[in-house]
Structure formats: structure tokens, C-alpha cells
N, C-alpha and C positions, 0 to 999 in steps of 0.2 A: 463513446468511451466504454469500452469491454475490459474488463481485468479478470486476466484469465488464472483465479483463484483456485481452480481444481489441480493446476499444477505444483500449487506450494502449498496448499494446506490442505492438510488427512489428518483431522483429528481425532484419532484410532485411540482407543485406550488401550496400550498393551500391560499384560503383566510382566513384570520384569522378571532377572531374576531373585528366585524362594530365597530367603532369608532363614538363619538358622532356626528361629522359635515359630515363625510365620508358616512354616514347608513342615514341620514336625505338625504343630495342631492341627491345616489345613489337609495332610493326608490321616492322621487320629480320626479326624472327623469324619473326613470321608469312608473309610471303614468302618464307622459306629453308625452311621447314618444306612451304609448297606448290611451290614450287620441287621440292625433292631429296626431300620425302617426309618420315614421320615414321612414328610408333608405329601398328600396325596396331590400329585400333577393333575394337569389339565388335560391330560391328552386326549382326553373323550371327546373335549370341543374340539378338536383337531380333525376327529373322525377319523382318530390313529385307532387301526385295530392291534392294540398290544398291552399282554398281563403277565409280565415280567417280576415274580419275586427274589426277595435276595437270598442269594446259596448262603451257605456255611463254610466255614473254615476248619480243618483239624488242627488239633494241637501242637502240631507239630510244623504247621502252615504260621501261626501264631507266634510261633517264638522266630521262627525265619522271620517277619514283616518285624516284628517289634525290634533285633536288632536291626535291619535294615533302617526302620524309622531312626535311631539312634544316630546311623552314620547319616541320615539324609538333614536331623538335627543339629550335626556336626559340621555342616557340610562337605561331608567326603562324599562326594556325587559321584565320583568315578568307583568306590566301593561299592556304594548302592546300586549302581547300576550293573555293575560286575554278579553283584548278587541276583538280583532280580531276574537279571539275563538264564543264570544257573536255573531258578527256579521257576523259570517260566518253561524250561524245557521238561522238565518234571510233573509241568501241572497234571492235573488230570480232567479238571472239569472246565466248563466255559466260564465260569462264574471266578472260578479263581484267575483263569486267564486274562479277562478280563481287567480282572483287578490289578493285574501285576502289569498290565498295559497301560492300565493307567497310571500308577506311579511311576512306569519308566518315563511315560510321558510326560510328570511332570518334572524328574531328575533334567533330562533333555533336555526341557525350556532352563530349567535353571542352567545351566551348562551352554543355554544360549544354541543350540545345535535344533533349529526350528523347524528345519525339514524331517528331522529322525522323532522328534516329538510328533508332529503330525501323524507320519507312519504307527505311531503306537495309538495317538487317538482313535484312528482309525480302527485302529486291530481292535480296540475297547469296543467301539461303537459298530462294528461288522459283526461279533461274537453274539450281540443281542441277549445278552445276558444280565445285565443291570438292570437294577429297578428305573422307574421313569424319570424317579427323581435326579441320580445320578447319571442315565443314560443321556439327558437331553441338556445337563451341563457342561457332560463334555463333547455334546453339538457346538456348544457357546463357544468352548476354544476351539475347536475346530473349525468355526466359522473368521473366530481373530487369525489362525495360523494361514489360512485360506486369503485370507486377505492381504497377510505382513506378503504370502507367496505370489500376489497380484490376481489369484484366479477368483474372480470378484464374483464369477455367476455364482461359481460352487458356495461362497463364501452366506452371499444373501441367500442362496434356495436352504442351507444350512440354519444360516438366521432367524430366517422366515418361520419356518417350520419350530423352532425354539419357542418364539416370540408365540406361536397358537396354544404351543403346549405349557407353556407354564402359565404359572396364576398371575394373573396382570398385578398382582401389588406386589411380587418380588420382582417385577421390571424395574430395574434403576433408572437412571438420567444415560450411564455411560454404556446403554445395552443400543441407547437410540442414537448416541453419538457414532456408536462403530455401524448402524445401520444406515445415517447420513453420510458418513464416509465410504462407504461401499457403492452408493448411490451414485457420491460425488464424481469417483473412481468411474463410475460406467457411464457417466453424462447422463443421467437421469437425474436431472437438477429438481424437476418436481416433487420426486418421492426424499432426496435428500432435503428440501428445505422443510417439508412436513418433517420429516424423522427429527431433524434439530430442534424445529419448534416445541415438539413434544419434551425434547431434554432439557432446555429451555426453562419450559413451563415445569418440570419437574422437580427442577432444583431451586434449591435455596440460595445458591451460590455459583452462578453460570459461568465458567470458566471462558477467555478472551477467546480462543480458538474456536469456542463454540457459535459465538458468535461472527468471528469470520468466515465461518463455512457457511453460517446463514446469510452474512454481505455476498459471499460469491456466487451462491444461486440465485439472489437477487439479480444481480449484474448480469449470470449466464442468460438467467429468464428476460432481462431487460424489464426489470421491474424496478423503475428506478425511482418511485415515489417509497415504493416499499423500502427501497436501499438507503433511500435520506432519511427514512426513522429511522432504521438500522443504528445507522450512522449517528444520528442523534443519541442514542442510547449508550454508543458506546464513547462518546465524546464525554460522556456524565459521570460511565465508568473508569475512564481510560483518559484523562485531558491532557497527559504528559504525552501521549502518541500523534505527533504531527500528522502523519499519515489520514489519521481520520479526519482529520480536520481540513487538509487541503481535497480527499475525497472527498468531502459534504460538500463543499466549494463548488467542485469540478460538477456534479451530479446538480445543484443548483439551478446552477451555469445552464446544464443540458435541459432543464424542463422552464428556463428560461425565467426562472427568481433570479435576477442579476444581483436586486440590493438585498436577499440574503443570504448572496454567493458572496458578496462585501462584507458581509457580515460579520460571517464567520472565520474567514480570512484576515479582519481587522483583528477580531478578538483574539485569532492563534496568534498575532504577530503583536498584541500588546503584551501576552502571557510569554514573548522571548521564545515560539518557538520555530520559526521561520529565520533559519540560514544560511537557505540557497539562495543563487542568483535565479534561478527558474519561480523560484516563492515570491523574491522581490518582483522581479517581472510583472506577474502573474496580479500581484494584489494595486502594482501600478495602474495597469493596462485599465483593471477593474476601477478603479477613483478616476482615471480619463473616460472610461467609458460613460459611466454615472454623471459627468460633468462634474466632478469634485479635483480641480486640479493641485489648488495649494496641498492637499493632502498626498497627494500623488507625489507634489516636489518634494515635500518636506524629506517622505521617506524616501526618496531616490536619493537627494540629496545625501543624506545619513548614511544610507546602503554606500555609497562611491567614497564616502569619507572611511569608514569603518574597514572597506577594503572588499565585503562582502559585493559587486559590484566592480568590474573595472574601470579603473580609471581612461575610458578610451574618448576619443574623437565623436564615437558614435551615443556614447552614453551621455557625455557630458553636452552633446547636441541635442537630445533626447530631453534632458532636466532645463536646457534653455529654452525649448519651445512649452514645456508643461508650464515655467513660470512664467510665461509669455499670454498664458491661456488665464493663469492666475491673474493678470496685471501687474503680479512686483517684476515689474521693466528692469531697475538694478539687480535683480539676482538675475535674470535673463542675461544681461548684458555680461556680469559676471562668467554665468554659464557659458557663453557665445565665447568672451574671451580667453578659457579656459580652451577649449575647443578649438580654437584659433590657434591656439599655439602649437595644435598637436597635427595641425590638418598641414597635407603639403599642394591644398589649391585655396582661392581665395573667396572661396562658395563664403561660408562661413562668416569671413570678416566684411564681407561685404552686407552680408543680415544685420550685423551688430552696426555699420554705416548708417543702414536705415534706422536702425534702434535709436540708436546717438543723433541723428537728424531731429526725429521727432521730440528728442528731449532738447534739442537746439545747442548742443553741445559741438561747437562749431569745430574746433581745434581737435576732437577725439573723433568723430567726424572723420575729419579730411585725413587722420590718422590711418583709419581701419581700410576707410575706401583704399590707400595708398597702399597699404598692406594687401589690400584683395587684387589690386592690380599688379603687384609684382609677383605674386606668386602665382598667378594665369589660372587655368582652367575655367575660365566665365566664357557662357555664349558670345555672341556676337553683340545681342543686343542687351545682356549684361555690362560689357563691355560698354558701352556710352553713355548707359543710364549711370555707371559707374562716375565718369570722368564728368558727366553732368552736375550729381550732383557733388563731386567733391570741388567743382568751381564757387557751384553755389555756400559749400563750406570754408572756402576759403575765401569769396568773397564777403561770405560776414564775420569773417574775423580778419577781413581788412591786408588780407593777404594778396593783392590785387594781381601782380606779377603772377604768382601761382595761379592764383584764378582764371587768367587771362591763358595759362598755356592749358588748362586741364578742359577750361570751354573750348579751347581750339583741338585736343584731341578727341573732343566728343562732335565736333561737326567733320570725322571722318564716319562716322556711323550712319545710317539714314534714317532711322528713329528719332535720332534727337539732335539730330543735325540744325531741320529750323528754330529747337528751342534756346542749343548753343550758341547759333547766329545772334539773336537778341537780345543772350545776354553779354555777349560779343557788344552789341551795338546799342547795350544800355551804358554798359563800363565805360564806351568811348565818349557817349553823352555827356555823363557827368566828370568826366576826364576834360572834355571841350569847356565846361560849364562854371569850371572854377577862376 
């Protein structure tokens, strides 16, 4: 069992688009930080050679960005960016260019326009003009744009390089979630299930998707002892998600825990959340397998009432042989004659013949046999065992006549030809005898 998770779940964090108070202080900030300075990076452990200080602004550089900030406030993005355009042709120094690259590029995202945001990332992080602290967070987004654009190498070597430079305690949860998902993206399922465990362990509050991107490198790895905890954990989290719960099951099954692939399967289905016919199935198959049949009937049963189940020939044969395993013989019979009515050969009524023999139900009996003989389809040697014993049920219900022609259709057969004979030539005895 492979579940090819990599193609449905990318748990990227993106930033959406800026919001009016959100995009005003997040670019405020960003200037005051390159302005006056901020937290000294890591980039020495990186054995990055670079001593990059923050330029200056003129005053006249100052009232430009301040109303820009205003309409970016406001959000008139297409003002802003109109502006910014103007005075990036203007600039003069790298440091301001820089900077106006970066706000365009976050006008951009906000305006959703991901490919021309990048380009301006770019242009910020080509210029080399930012201090470290800001130069290498807008690696970070340029590693998420890199990625929404599929180019997953650039995306992680982007990352990678972020992740050496900055100080490991401003690494969040969602910096290792978009590095799982880049992973996940390249089928490098190892480094992605490590990258998730880390965000994982990081948070306080591990969001579901974080945890299926950690199910699907399970799966991709075939780590399927690892996947049934997985799965345990998120059955704890998550109980209302059938899904997990028929996965545990399935995974079970595969490392060969049957009775607590029943288990868990029992438990989804008392909690009401099993209402497929595949689910049905699936938790029957499991109680016959185990030798647990009344359990098996009860729910099959239920399932073909309820409607979840068809009502067919083949299911309602299915629930007469489960309660046949059970011993309750009248719901068998039941089942059998349900089934019988829907079948157009006399397989069927002819089971339910033997069924009613052994209860000595003589008249119901010679019923069904009659019924499996007129609708055909029985072998050869179906066929005499058939008319044998419907003699024998009509001779104990004293139906002699009847007896007497159904033994004489069963010594055309050669199987039970000399058993027909005898009771041919018992009838006549006590027929002579009275």
C-alpha cells in the first residue's frame, strides 16, 4: 500500500496578500531596522564573507517612501507601485535601490503578481547592499516564491543558505514546514520527513497538514511501523477524519496485526464513521477472517437494511453463508431465501434444501428443492442429489405419490441412481406390507 502523498499535500506557508495595517508596519519596520540596525546574523557560521552596512536616506528620499507607505496603508498598490517604479529610476545609490526593490516586491505579492515580485527580490538581493539582517530575509521569500514557481533546487539552495545564516532561535516551525515541502516536491522524502519532525517538535500547536506530509514520507520510505504511530497520533488529534482511521487499519493489515486492524476499524464504525460499501466490506472480510462471524452478520445485515450495501443476490448470499458459520441456521435460511428469490438459477434454493433437511423441515424442504429444480442451472450430479433428496422429503411428509416420481427422476442420474432404486423398493415394501 503506497499513497502517493507528495502529490496532494505541500504544506508551504505562503504569505498572502498585505493587509492595510499589516504592509504599513511590516515595511515601517523594515526601514527602521535598515536605517538604525538590528540583531547581528549568523552569517559568520556560514563562512559567508560579507560586511554589508545600512546606507542612508535624504530627506527628500523620506517624504517619497512615507507617502508611498500611506497609499501601501491604504491599499492603493497600483499607486505605490506606480510611485516606486518613478523613484527607483531616480535612485542613485544601491542601498536605496535596493530598498525600493524591496517594497515593490512586496506591493507585487500583495497584488498577487508572484512572478514580478520575485524579479524585484531579486534585484534587492543581487544589489548586495543590505545589511544581513535584511538581506537574508528576503532569501526566505525568495526561496517561498521559488517554490509557489516549482523551481525547488533554487528554492532549497535559497533556504539552505538562510537556515546557516540566521540565528537558530528566530527559526520558527513554518521556516521547516516550507523546507519539508521543497523536499517533498523533489522526492527527497528523507530530508523532508526530518525538516517536518523538526516543526513538529517546535510547535506548540502542529497543524494536520504538518502531520500528513510527515504520513507521506512515511509511506514514500515504507516505513510503515513509523506510519501506524503517525497515524495513532493523529486519530487522537483528528477522530472525526475517517481517513485515518481506515489508513491504520490498512497499514495494520500490511505488517500483519490483523486483530488490531479489527480494531480500529470496529472502533471507527461504532463512532458512525464508516459509510462506504468498501468500509463495510473491508471490516466484514476482517470478523470472518478472525473467525468472528456473528459480528460479521450482524453488520452486514444492518449495512443491506440501511441501504449502505446492495440489496443483491450476491450480498444477500454472502450474509447466508456468514450466518451459517455463526450457527443461527434461521437467519441463514432467511438470508438463503432472500437470495433465492432474486437468483435466476436454482444454486441457491437448493443450499437452503439442505439447510431445511437438516432442520427436518420436511414440506419446506421439498419446497426449495422444487424451486432449484425448475429454475436449472445445477450440474449433473446436482441434479439427482437434488430429486433424491426431495423424495426423501416428501416421503416424510407422507407425500408418497410425489416421492415415488422424484425417486424415479433421480435414478436417471448415476450417482444416485442405486440410492433412488431402494428407496424405490423400500416404498413398495411397505406398500406390499399393509
Amino acid at each position: 500500500m503506497k499513497l502517493n502523498y507528495s502529490q496532494k499535500i505541500l504544506a508551504v506557508p505562503h504569505t498572502h496578500v498585505l493587509r492595510r495595517h499589516s504592509c504599513l508596519l511590516h515595511i515601517i519596520a523594515v526601514v527602521f531596522l535598515l536605517t538604525f540596525g538590528g540583531p547581528v546574523s549568523a552569517a559568520e557560521q556560514c563562512q559567508i564573507e560579507r560586511d554589508v552596512q545600512a546606507g542612508a536616506f535624504t530627506e527628500g528620499d523620506v517624504k517619497k517612501l512615507n507617502k508611498i507607505y500611506e497609499n501601501i496603508g491604504d491599499e492603493k498598490y497600483n499607486e505605490a507601485a506606480i510611485d516606486l517604479t518613478k523613484m527607483l529610476d531616480g535612485a542613485r545609490t544601491n542601498f536605496l535601490k535596493a530598498t525600493i526593490n524591496q517594497a515593490l516586491a512586496q506591493v507585487e505579492w500583495a497584488r498577487e503578481r508572484y512572478p514580478q515580485a520575485l524579479k524585484n527580490f531579486e534585484a534587492a538581493v543581487n544589489l548586495d547592499a543590505l545589511p544581513n539582517h535584511a538581506h537574508y530575509a528576503l532569501m526566505y521569500q525568495i526561496s517561498q516564491l521559488y517554490y509557489m514557481n516549482k523551481r525547488f533546487g533554487e528554492a532549497l539552495q535559497k533556504l539552505d543558505l538562510w537556515f546557516c545564516a540566521v540565528p537558530k532561535e528566530s527559526i520558527t516551525p513554518l521556516a521547516y514546514v516550507l523546507k519539508s515541502s521543497i523536499n517533498l516536491a523533489r522526492e527527497n522524502y528523507r530530508e523532508a520527513l526530518l525538516a517536518i519532525d523538526q516543526a513538529i517538535d517546535l510547535s506548540d500547536k502542529p497543524k494536520e497538514n504538518w502531520y500528513q506530509v510527515k504520513l507521506a514520507s512515511h509511506f514514500e520510505l515504507q516505513q510503515f511501523p513509523e506510519a501506524a504511530k503517525t497515524l495513532e497520533t493523529m486519530i487522537t488529534k483528528w477522530p472525526e477524519k475517517k481517513v485515518y482511521w481506515t489508513q491504520l487499519s490498512s497499514i495494520y493489515v500490511k505488517l500483519k496485526q490483523d486483530r488490531r486492524a479489527l480494531s480500529v476499524l470496529a472502533l471507527a464504525y461504532k463512532n458512525g464513521l464508516l459509510k462506504k460499501k468498501s468500509d463495510i466490506t473491508q471490516l466484514v472480510s476482517l470478523y470472518q477472517y478472525l473467525d468472528v462471524p456473528y459480528s460479521a452478520a450482524v453488520i452486514l445485515d444492518k449495512a443491506i437494511k440501511e441501504g449502505l450495501v446492495e440489496r443483491r443476490e450476491k450480498t444477500l448470499t454472502q450474509l447466508g453463508d456468514i450466518w451459517y458459520q455463526a450457527a443461527e441456521i434461521d437467519k441463514s435460511l432467511a438470508a438463503f431465501g432472500a437470495a433465492g428469490k432474486l437468483s435466476d438459477n436454482g444454486k441457491i434454493d437448493l443450499r437452503r434444501g439442505y439447510l431445511l433437511a437438516d432442520k427436518e423441515n420436511w414440506p419446506e424442504t421439498s419446497e426449495a428443492l422444487a424451486s432449484a429444480l425448475k429454475k436449472g442451472g445445477l450440474k449433473e450430479s446436482q441434479q439427482g442429489e437434488a430429486w433424491l433428496l426431495k423424495g426423501m422429503a416428501d416421503f416424510n411428509s407422507k407425500s408418497y405419490t410425489a416421492a415415488r416420481k422424484s425417486f424415479g427422476e433421480a435414478t436417471r442420474f448415476p450417482k444416485t441412481r442405486n440410492a433412488a432404486q431402494q428407496w424405490i423398493t423400500h416404498m413398495a415394501e411397505q406398500r406390499n406390507s399393509r
